[in-house]
C-alpha positions as CSV (number, residue, x, y, z in Angstrom):
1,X,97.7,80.0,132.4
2,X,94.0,80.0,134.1
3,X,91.9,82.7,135.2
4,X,91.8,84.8,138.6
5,X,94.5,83.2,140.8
6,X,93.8,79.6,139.9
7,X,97.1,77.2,139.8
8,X,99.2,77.4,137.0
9,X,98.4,74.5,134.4
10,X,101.5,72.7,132.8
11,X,102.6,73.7,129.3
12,X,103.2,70.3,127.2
13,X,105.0,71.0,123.6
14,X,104.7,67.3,122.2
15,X,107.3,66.5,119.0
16,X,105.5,67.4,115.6
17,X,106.1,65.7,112.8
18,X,107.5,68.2,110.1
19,X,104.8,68.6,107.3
20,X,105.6,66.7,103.4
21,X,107.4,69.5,102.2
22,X,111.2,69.0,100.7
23,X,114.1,67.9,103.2
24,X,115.4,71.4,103.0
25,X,112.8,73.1,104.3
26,X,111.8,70.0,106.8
27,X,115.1,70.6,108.3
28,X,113.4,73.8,109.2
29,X,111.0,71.8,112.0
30,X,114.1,69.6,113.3
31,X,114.2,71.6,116.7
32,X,110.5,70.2,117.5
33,X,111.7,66.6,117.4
34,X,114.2,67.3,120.6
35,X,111.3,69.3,122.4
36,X,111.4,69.5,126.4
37,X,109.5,67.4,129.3
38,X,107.4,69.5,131.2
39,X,106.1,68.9,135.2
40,X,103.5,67.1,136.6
41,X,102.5,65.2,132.9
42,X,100.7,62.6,133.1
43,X,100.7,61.5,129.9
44,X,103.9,58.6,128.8
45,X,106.7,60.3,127.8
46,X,108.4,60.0,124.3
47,X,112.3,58.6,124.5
48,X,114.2,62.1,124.7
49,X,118.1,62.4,125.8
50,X,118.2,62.8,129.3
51,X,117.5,65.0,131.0
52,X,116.5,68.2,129.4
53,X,115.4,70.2,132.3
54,X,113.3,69.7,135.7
55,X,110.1,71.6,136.4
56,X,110.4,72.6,139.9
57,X,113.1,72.5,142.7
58,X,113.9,69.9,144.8
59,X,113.7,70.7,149.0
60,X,117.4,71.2,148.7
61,X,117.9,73.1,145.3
62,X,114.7,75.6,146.7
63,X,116.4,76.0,150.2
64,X,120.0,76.5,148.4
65,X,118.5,79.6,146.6
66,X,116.3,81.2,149.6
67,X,114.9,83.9,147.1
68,X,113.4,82.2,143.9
69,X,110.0,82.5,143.3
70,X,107.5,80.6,145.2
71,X,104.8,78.6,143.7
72,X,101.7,81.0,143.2
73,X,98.6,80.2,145.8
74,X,95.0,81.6,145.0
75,X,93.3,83.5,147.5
76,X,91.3,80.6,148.1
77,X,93.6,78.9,149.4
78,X,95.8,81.7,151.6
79,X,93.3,84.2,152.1
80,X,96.5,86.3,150.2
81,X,98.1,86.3,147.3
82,X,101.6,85.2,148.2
83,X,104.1,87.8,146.4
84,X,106.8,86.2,144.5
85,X,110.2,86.4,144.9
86,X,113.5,87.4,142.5
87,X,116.4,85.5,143.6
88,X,118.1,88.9,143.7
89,X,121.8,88.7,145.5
90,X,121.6,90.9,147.7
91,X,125.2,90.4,149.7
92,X,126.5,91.1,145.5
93,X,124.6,94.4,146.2
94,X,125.7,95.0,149.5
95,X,129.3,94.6,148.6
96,X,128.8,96.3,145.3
97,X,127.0,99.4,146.6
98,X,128.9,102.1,144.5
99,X,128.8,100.9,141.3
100,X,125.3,100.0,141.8
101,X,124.4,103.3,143.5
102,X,125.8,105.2,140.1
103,X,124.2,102.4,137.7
104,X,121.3,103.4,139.1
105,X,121.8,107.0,138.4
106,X,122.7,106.6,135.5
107,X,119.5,104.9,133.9
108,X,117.9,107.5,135.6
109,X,115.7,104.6,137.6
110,X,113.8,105.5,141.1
111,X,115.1,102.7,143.2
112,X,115.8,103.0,146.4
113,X,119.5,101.7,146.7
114,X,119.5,103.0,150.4
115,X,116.6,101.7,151.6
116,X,117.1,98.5,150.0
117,X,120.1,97.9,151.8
118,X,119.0,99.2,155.0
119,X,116.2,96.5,154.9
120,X,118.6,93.9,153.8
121,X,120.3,94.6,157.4
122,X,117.4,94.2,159.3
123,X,115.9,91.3,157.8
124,X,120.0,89.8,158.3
125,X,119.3,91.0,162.0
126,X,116.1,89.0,162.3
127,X,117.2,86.1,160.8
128,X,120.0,85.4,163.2
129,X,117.3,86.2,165.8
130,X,115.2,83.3,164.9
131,X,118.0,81.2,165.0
132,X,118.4,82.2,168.4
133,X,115.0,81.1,169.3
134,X,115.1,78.2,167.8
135,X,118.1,77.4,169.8
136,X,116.3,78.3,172.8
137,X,113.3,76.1,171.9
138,X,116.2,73.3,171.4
139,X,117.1,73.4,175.0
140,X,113.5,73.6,176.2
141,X,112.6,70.8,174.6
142,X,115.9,69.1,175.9
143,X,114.3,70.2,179.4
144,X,111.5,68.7,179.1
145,X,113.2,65.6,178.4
146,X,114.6,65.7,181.6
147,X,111.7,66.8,183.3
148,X,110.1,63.0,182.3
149,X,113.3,61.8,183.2
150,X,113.5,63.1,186.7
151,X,109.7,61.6,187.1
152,X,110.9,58.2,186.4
153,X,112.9,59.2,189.3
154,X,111.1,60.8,191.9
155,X,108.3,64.0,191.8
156,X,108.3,66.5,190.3
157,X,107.5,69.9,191.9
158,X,104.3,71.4,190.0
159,X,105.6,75.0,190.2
160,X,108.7,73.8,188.6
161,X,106.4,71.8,185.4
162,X,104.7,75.4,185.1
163,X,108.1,77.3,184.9
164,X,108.7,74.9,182.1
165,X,105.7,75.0,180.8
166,X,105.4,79.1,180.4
167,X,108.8,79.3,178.8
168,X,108.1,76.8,176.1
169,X,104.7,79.4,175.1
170,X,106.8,82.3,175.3
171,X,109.1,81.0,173.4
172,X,106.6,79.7,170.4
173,X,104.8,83.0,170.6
174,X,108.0,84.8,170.0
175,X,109.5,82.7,167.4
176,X,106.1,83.3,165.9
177,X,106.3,86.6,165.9
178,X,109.9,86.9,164.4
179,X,109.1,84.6,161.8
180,X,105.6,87.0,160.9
181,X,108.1,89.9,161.3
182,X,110.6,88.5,159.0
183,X,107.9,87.5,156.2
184,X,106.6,91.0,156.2
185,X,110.0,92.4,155.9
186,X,111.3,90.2,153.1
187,X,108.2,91.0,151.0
188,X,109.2,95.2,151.6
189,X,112.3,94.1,150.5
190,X,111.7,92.5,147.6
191,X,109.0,94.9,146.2
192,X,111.8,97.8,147.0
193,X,114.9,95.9,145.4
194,X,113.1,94.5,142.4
195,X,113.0,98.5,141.0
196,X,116.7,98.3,140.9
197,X,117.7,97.9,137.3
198,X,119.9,95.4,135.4
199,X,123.4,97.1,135.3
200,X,124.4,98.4,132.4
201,X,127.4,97.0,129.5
202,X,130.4,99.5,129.9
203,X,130.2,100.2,126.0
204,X,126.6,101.5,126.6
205,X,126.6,105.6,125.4
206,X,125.3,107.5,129.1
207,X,122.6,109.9,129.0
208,X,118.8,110.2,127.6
209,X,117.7,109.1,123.7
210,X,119.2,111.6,122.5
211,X,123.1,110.1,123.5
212,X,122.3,107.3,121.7
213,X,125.0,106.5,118.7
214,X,124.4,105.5,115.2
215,X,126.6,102.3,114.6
216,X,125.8,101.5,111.4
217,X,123.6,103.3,108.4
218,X,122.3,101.6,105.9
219,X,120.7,102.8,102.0
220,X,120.4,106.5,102.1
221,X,116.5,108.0,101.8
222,X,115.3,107.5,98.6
223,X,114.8,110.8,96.4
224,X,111.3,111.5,95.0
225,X,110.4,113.6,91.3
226,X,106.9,113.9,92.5
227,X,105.0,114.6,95.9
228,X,105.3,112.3,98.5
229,X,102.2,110.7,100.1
230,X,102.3,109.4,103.8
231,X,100.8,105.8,104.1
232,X,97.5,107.1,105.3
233,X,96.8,109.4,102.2
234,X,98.1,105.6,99.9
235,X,96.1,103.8,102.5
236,X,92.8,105.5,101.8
237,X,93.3,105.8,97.6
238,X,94.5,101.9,97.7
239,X,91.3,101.1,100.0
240,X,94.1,99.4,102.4
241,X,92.9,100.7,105.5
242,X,89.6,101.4,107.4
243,X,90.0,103.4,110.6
244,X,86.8,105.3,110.9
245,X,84.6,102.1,111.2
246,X,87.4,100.8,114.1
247,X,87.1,103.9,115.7
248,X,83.3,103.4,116.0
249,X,83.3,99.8,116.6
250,X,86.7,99.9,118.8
251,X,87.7,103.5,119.4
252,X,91.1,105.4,118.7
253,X,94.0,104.1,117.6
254,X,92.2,100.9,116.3
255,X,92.2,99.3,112.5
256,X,90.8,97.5,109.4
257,X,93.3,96.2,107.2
258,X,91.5,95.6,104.1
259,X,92.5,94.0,100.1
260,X,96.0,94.0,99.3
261,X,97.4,94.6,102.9
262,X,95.9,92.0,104.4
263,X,97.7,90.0,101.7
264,X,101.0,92.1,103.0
265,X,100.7,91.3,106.9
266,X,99.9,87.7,105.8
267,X,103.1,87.4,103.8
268,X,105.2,89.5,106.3
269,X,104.7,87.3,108.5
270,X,104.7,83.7,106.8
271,X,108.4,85.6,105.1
272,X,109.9,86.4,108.8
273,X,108.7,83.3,110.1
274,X,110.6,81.0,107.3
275,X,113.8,83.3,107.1
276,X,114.0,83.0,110.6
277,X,113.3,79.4,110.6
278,X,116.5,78.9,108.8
279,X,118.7,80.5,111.5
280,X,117.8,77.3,113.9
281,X,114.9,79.2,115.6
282,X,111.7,77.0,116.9
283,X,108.3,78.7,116.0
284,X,106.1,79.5,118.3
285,X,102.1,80.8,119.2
286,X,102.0,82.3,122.5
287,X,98.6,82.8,125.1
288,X,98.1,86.8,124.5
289,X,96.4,86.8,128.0
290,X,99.3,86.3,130.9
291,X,99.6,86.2,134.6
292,X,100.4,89.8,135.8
293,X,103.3,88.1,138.0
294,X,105.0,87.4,134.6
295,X,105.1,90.5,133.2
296,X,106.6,92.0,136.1
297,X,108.9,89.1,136.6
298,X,109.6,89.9,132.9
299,X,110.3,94.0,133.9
300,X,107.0,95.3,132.8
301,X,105.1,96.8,135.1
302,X,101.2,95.6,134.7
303,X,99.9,98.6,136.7
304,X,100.2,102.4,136.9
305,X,99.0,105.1,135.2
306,X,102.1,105.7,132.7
307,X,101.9,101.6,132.2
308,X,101.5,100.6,128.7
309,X,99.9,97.0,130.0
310,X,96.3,96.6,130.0
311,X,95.0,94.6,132.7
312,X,92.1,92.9,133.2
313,X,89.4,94.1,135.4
314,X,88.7,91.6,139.1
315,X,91.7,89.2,137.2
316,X,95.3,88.8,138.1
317,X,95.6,88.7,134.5
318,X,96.8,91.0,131.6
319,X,97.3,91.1,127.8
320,X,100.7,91.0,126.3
321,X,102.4,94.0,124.8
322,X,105.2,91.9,123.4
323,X,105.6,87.7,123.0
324,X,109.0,88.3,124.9
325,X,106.3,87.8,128.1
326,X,104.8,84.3,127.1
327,X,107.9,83.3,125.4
328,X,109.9,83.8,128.5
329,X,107.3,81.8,130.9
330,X,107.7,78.8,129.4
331,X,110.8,77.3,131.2
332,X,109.7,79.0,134.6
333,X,110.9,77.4,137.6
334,X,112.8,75.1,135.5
335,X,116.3,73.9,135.3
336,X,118.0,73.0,132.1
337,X,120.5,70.6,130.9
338,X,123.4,72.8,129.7
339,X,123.4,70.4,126.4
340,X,119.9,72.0,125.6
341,X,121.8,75.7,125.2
342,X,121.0,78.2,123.5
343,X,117.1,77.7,123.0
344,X,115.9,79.8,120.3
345,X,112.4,81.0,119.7
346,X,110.5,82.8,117.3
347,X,106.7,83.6,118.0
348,X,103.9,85.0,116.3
349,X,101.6,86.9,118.6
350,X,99.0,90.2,119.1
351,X,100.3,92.5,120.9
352,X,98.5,94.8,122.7
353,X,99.9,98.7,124.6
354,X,98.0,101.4,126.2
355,X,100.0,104.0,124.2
356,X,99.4,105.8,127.3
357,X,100.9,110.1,126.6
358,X,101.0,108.9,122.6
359,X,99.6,111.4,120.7
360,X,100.5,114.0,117.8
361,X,101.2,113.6,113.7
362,X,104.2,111.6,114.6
363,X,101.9,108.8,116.1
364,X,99.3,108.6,113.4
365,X,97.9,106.3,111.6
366,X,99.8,102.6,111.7
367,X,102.8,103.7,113.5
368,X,101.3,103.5,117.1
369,X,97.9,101.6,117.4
370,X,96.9,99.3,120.6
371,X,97.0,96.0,118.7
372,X,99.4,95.0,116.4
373,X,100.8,91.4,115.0
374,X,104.6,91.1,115.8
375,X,106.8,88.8,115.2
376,X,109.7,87.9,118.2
377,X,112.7,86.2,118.6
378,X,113.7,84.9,122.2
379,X,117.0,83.3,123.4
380,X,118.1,81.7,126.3
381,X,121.7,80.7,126.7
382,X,124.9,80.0,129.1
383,X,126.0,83.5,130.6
384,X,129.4,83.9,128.3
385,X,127.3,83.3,125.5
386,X,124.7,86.7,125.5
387,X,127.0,88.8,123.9
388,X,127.5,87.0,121.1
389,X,123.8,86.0,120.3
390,X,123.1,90.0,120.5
391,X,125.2,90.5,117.5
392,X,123.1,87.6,116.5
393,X,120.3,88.5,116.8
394,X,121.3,91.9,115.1
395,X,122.7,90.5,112.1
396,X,119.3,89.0,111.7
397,X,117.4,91.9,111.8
398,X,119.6,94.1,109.4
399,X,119.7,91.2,107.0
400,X,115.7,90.8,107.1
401,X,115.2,94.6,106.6
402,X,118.2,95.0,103.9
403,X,116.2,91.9,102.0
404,X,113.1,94.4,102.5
405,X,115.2,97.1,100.3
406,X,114.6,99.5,103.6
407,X,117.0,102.7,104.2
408,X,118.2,102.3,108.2
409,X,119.8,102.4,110.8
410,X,120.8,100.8,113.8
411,X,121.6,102.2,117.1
412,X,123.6,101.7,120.4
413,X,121.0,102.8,123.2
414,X,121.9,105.4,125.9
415,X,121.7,104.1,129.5
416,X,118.7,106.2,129.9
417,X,116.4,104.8,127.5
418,X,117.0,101.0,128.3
419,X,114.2,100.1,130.5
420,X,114.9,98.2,133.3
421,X,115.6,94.8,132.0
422,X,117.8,95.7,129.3
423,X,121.9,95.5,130.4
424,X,122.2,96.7,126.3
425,X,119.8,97.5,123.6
426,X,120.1,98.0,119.6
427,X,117.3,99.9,118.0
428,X,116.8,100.2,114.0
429,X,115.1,102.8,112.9
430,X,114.0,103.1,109.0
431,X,113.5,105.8,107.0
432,X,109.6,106.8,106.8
433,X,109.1,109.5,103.6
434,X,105.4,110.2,104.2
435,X,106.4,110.8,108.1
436,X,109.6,112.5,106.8
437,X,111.7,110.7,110.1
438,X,113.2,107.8,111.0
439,X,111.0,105.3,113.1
440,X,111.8,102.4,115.5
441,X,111.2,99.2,113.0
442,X,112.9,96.7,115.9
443,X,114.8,96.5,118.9
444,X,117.3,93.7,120.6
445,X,117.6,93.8,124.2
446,X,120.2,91.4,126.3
447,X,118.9,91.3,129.5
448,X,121.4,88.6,131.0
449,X,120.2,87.4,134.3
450,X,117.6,90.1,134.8
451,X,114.3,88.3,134.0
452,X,116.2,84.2,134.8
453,X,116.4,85.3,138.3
454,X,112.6,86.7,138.4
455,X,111.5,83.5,136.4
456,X,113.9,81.4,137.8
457,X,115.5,79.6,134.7
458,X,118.6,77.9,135.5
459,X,120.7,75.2,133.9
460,X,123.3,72.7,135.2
461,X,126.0,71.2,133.3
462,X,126.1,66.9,132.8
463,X,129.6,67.4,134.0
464,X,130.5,66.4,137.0
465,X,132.0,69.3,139.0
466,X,133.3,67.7,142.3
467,X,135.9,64.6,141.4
468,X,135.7,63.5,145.6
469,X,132.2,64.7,146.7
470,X,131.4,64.7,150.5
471,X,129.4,61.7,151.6
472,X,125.5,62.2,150.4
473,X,126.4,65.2,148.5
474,X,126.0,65.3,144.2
475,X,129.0,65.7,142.1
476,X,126.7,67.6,139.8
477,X,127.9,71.9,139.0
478,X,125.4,74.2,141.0
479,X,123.1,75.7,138.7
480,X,123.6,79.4,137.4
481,X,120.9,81.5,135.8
482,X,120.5,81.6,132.2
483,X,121.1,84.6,130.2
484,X,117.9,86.0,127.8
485,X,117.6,87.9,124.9
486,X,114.8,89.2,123.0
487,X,114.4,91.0,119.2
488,X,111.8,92.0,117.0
489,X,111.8,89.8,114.1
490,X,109.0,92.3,112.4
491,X,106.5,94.6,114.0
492,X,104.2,94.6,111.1
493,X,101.9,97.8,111.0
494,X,105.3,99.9,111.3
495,X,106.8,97.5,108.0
496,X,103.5,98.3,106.2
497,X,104.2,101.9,106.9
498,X,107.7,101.7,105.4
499,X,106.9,99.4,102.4
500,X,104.2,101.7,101.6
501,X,106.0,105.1,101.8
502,X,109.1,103.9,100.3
503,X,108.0,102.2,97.2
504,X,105.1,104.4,96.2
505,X,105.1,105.4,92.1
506,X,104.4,108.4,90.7
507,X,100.7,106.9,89.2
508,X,99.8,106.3,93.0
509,X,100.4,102.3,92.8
510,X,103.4,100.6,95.1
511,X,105.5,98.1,94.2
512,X,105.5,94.8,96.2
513,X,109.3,93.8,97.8
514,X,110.4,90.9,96.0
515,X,111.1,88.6,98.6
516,X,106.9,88.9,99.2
517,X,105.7,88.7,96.0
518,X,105.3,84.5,95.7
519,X,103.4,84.9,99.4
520,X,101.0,87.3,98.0
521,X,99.9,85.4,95.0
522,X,103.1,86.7,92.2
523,X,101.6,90.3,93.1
524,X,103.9,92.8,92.2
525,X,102.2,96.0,92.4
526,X,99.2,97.7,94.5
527,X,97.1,100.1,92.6
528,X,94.6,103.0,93.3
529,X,90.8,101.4,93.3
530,X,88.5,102.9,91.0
531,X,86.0,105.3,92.6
């Protein structure tokens, strides 16, 4: 993605040989041998089953869906920024206006439902306008025809050529000025519509956090004989952590990891990354600097003074809070073969949040900082599908932290606490000893169509849906949007936190999980430094 505007550069992926490791774990790298092609490469192609998706829209895909999202233009170029557009449905709206009016409501979002559709009316009025105008400049150009007819014939009165002449600039001029008309309203209504949230899955709990329910509990706290120590206290007698120095060099809410936990986020990481692996997920590095247009077309708003995005001063650009935002650019503007679904992604990333309003004991230390390494999964798959990879995507996470011997929870989120993109989101929360609470280790969102129709990822099924298409029409299905789903795999600084709480001993050492230790050199416990 380049800097300040500039066009977007094309995102190549090319097949990687899996490294000499046995066939079991080479299996592991298998989804990188049937990679995608990507627009405008210029490079020769390796032999791939056709087709896997096509970067861009044809003249009659684009016109088919008026409202995806236009190629971005620099200023340079248009003297504006063009906004981009969501292929929202509107008429679906429209037709849908109660239960959208109370979904609203009840996710206690402040969109506009009235004045969205009172704008939708009006740009509906203009439109049909236009066409009127055009129709008119049909007939005056069919009179002007005539006009060189009738000269062939005879002359041609000049008052009568002016007469012709006038009406064909007013008409221009007016047409003009509907079309201006329409561009400015379409932009109102798309910055006013895009605040409407995803609706919501009827199983969803209604109310704030508090509503949420506990669906499943996990381990029970574990019971202590001697005083419990919170993970700054083991932090500072391990010599794990360093946040004075960061607050100097960086300010608040910044960190050194130092000796043994760098050893722990390093085999966190490498851990999630394999055990994941195994569940047919394709690895990924992200850019951690992104276009501002794709975090909002994610559902993250870049700018504000509650936003937890920092953006980047004269840029159009930001850093990423989550990988969900890189992950999810890659297929923009793309439609996929419906043999490619479900595309599954993990990626390793910095993430970086404003913890804008975050203060107070239950923020200290590593539980909310401004950068952090995370580890997330990302899924994009056929609407009837979502559902299912939730659970998924759930069962992953449970089974990740249950390997991590962690005491949690997991919970079905209230309407008011899903964000916009979210139709339905599981958060686990673990058990935290030193903080004495439970603390968000993860969450899954499904956010359906919400960010495929701000992206615009589609696919298209290989079938062919029309047995007796109309001459100079495919047979091919339309495409739909895709669904997407996002999960944190492992967020580590909060994972440090628990491991360190939880398995502290009485002498002041902890003992390394398990499943770490052969990542960490066979190290099985941490223990106090000498002074």
């Amino acid at each position: 993605m380049g800097l300040g505007g500039t066009t977007l550069q094309t995102l190549k992926l090319a097949p990687i040989p899996p490294p000499s490791f046995s066939s079991s774990f080479r299996s592991v790298f298998k989804p990188f041998s049937q990679t995608f092609l990507c627009r405008h490469s210029r490079r020769q192609r390796l032999p791939l089953p056709p087709p896997f998706f096509v970067r861009g829209l044809s003249a009659p895909a684009a016109q088919a869906t008026a409202t995806a999202a236009p190629k971005e233009t620099s200023p340079d170029e248009k003297g504006v920024k063009q906004q981009w557009k969501a292929a929202i449905d509107f008429k679906w709206i429209r037709d849908n206006k109660d239960a959208v009016a109370a979904n609203i409501e009840k996710r206690n979002s402040n969109a506009n439902l009235e004045l969205v559709l009172e704008l939708y009316h009006k740009m509906l009025n203009l439109q049909k306008l236009i066409v009127t105008h055009r129709k008119q400049e049909v007939e005056r150009l069919r009179g002007e025809r005539n006009v060189v007819a009738n000269k062939m014939k005879g002359k041609l009165e000049p008052s009568e050529r002016q007469k012709l002449i006038d009406e064909g600039k007013n008409l221009k001029e007016g047409l003009l000025s509907l079309e201006e008309d329409l561009l400015k309203l379409t932009d109102e209504l798309q910055q006013e519509a895009q605040r409407i949230p995803n609706m919501t899955h009827p199983d969803v709990p209604i109310g704030g956090e508090d509503f949420s329910t506990i669906i499943k509990m996990v381990g029970s706290p574990r019971e202590f004989s001697f005083p419990v120590k919170d993970h700054l206290q083991l932090g500072k007698e391990l010599d794990l952590f360093d946040f004075d120095a960061a607050s100097e060099v960086s300010g608040s809410k910044f960190y050194y990891l130092k000796n043994e936990a760098v050893l722990l986020e390093m085999a966190l990481i490498n851990w999630t990354l394999v055990e994941v692996m195994k569940r047919g997920f394709t690895p990924l590095t992200t850019p951690e600097i992104v276009r501002s247009s794709i975090v909002e077309k994610c559902g993250f708003q870049p700018r504000g003074a509650n936003t937890q995005v920092y953006s980047i001063e004269d840029s159009d650009q930001c850093l990423i809070g989550t990988a969900e935002i890189p992950v999810g650019g890659i297929h923009m503007d793309s439609i996929l073969a419906a043999s490619l679904l479900p595309l599954k992604y993990v990626a390793v990333s910095h993430c970086f949040r404003t913890e804008a309003g975050a203060a107070g004991t239950a923020s200290r230390g590593l539980y909310r900082v401004h950068q952090f390494s995370k580890l997330e999964m990302f899924i994009l798959c056929r609407p009837e599908e979502s559902d299912f990879y939730h659970e998924e995507l759930i069962r992953i996470e449970e089974d990740l932290f249950s390997s991590l011997g962690l005491h949690y929870k997991t919970l079905d989120m209230a309407s008011g606490d899903l964000g916009a993109p979210a139709y339905r989101k599981f958060d686990i929360e673990a058990w935290m000893p030193g903080l004495a609470r439970y603390g968000e280790i993860s969450s899954a969102s499904n956010c359906t169509d919400y960010q495929s129709r701000r992206l615009g990822i589609r696919f298209r099924s290989t079938e062919p849906a029309l047995t007796n298409p109309k001459k100079g029409k495919s047979n091919l299905a339309p495409p739909q949007f895709v669904h997407t789903l996002n999960a944190t795999a492992c967020a580590v600084p909060r994972m440090i936190v628990c491991i360190l709480e939880n398995n502290q001993q009485e002498d002041g050492s902890v003992i390394i999980p398990e499943s770490l230790r052969p990542l960490m050199g066979g190290l099985e416990s941490i223990y106090p430094k000498p002074r």
